[in-house]
C-alpha positions as CSV (number, residue, x, y, z in Angstrom):
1,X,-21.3,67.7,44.1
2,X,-22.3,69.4,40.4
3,X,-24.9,68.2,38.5
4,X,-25.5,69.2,34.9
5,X,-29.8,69.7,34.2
6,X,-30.3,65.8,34.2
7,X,-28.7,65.2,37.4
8,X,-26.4,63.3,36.6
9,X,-22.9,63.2,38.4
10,X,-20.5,65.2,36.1
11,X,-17.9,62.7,37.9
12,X,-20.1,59.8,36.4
13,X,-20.1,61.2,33.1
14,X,-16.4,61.6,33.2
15,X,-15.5,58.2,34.3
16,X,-18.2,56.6,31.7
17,X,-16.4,58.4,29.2
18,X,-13.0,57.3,30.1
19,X,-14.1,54.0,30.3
20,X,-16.1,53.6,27.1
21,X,-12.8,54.8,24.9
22,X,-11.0,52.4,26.8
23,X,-13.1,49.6,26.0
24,X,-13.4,50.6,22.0
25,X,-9.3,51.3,22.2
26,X,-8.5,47.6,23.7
27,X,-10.9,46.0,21.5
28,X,-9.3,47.7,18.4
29,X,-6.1,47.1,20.3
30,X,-7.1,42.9,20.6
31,X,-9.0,42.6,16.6
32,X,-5.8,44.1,14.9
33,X,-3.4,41.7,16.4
34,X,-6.0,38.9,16.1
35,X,-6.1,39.3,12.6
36,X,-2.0,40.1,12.1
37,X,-1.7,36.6,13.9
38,X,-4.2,35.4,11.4
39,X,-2.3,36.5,8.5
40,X,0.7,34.9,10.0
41,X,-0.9,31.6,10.2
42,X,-1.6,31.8,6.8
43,X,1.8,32.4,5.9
44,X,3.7,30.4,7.8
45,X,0.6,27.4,7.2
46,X,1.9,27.6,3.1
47,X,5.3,27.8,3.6
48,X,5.0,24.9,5.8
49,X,2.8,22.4,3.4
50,X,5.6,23.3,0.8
51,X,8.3,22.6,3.1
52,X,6.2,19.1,3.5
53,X,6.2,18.7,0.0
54,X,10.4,18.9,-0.6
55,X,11.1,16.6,2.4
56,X,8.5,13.6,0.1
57,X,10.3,14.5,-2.8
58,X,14.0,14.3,-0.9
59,X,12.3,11.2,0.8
60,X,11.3,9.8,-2.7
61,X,14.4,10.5,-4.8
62,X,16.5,9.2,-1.8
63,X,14.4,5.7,-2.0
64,X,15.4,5.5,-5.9
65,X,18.6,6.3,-5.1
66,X,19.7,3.4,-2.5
67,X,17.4,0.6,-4.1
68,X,19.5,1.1,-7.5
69,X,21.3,-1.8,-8.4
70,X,24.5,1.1,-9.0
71,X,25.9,4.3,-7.7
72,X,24.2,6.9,-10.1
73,X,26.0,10.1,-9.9
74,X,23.1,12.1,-11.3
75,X,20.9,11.3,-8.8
76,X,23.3,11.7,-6.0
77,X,23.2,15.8,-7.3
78,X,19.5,15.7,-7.7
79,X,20.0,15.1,-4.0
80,X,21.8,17.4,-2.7
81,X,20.3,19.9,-4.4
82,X,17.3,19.1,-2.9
83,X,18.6,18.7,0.5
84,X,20.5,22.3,0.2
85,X,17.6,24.0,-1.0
86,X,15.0,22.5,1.8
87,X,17.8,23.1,4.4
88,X,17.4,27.2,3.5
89,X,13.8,27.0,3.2
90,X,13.5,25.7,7.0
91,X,15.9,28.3,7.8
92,X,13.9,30.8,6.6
93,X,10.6,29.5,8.1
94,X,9.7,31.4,11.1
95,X,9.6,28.6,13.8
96,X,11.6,27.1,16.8
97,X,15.1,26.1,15.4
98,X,15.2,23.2,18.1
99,X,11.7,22.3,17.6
100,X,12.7,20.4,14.1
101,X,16.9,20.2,14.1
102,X,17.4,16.6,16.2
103,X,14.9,15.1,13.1
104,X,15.9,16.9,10.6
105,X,19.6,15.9,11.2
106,X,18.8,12.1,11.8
107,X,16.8,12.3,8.3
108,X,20.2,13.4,6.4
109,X,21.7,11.3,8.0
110,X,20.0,8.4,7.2
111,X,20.2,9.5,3.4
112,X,23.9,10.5,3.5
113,X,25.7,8.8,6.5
114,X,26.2,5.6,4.4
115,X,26.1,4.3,0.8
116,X,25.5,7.5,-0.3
117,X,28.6,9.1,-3.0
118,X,30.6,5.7,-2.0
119,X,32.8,3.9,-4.0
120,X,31.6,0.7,-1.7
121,X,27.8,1.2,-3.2
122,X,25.5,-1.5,-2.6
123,X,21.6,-2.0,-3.4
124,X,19.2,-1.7,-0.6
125,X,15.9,-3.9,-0.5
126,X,12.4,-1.6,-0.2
127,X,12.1,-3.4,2.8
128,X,15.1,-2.9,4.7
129,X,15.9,-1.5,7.8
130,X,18.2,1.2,6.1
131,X,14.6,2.4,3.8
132,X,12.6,2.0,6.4
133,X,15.0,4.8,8.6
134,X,14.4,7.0,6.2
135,X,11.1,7.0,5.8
136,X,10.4,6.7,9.5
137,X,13.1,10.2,9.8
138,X,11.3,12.0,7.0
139,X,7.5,11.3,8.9
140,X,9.2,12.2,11.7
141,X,10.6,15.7,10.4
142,X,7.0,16.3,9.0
143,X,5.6,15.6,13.0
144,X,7.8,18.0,14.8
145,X,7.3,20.7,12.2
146,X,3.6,20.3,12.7
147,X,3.7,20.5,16.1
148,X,5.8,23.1,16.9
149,X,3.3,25.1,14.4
150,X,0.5,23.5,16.5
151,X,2.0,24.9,19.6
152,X,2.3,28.5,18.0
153,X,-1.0,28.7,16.5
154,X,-3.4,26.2,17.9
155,X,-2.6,25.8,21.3
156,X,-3.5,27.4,24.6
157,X,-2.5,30.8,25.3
158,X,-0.1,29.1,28.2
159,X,1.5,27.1,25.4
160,X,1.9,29.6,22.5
161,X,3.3,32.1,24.7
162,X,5.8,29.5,25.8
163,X,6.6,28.5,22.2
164,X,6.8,32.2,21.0
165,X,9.3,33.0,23.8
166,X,11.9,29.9,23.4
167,X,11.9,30.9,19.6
168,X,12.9,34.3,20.5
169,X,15.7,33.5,22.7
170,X,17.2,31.2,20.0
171,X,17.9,33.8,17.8
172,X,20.6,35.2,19.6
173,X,21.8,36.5,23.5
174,X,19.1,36.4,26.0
175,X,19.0,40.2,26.5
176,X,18.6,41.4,23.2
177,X,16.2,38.5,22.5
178,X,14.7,39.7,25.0
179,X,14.5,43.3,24.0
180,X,13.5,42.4,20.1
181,X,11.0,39.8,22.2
182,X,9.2,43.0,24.1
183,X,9.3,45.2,20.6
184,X,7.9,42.0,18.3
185,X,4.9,41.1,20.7
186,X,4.1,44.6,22.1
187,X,0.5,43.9,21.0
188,X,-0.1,40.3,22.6
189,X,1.4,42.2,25.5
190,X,-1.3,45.3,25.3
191,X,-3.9,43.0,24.9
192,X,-2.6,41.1,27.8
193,X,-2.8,44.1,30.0
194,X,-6.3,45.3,28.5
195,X,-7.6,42.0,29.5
196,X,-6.4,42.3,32.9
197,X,-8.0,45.7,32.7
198,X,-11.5,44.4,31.9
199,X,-11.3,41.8,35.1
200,X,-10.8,44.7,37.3
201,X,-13.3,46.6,35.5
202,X,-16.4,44.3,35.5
203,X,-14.8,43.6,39.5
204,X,-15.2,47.4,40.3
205,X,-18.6,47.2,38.8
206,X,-19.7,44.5,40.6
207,X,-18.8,45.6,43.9
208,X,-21.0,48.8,43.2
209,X,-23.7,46.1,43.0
210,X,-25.4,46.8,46.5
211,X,-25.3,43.5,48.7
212,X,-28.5,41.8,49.3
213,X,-30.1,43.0,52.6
């Protein structure tokens, strides 16, 4: 075999070489999507406290609304203004549709379904089961949103996989969500595979290890 004036393996050199860009392209590879999921977090973290904040004030004005001793017609617009503009903000926030619709229909619902814009208006007591519904629907709302954000950003690796997935097969047919699912996470995917390729690498340099005589 060729040795340059060291002696040195040129084959050596080579596959030091090959390995040592590999290493500093996967870790640029890993930090880049690290901090693009970073800066997502951030982003979907604010519009997620504001979201928080129009479900109390739709919780509040709702409260005021059904403990009035009469139907008051201003309010009733007040809320569904409210209720239209928080139902586009979670449709523009970029988690699990399922994740939050069951609560977030139960907590219209229980704001809506009765006594609200009724001829047959009556007051309800701060203490009654019909207040209590909705604020028990609005905490509940506020839980699933912060879990399914918990599950995207906080969890395991297992679980924010899992979460990432079902949120891209909700958006339309499983093939293209599929496709647009392969194109949006090609770097989780590289850095999957350049993990993968530094287990097999530290295992091929461990088995050069000679064994104990």
């Amino acid at each position: 075999m060729d040795t340059p004036s060291g002696g040195v393996p040129v084959q050596g050199i080579t596959w030091f070489n090959l390995t040592t860009w590999i290493l500093v392209v996967a870790g640029w590879i890993i930090l880049n999507w690290q901090n693009n999921r970073r800066e997502e977090r951030k982003e979907i973290r604010a519009a997620l406290t504001y979201l928080v904040t129009e479900i109390s004030s739709l919780e509040k004005m709702s409260i005021k609304y059904h403990k009035s001793t009469q139907r008051n017609e201003k309010i009733e617009l007040k809320i569904s203004s409210l209720e239209k503009k928080l139902s586009e903000h979670l449709s523009y926030l970029r988690l699990r549709n399922s994740a939050y619709t069951a609560e977030y229909s139960a907590f219209v619902d229980s704001i809506m379904l009765e006594n609200f814009q009724s001829a047959a208006f009556t007051q309800k007591n701060g203490n009654s089961e019909f207040i209590e519904r909705i604020r028990d629907n609005a905490s509940e709302l506020e839980s699933a949103l912060e879990l399914e954000f918990s599950n995207l950003f906080r969890g395991s690796f297992a679980t924010r996989l899992t979460s990432s997935v079902k949120h891209t097969l909700e958006l339309r047919g499983a093939i293209p969500s599929v496709l647009r699912f392969l194109i949006s996470q090609q770097q989780a995917i590289i850095t999957l595979f350049a993990y993968i390729f530094l287990a097999c690498f530290f295992g091929y340099v461990l088995s050069l290890v000679p064994a104990k005589p």
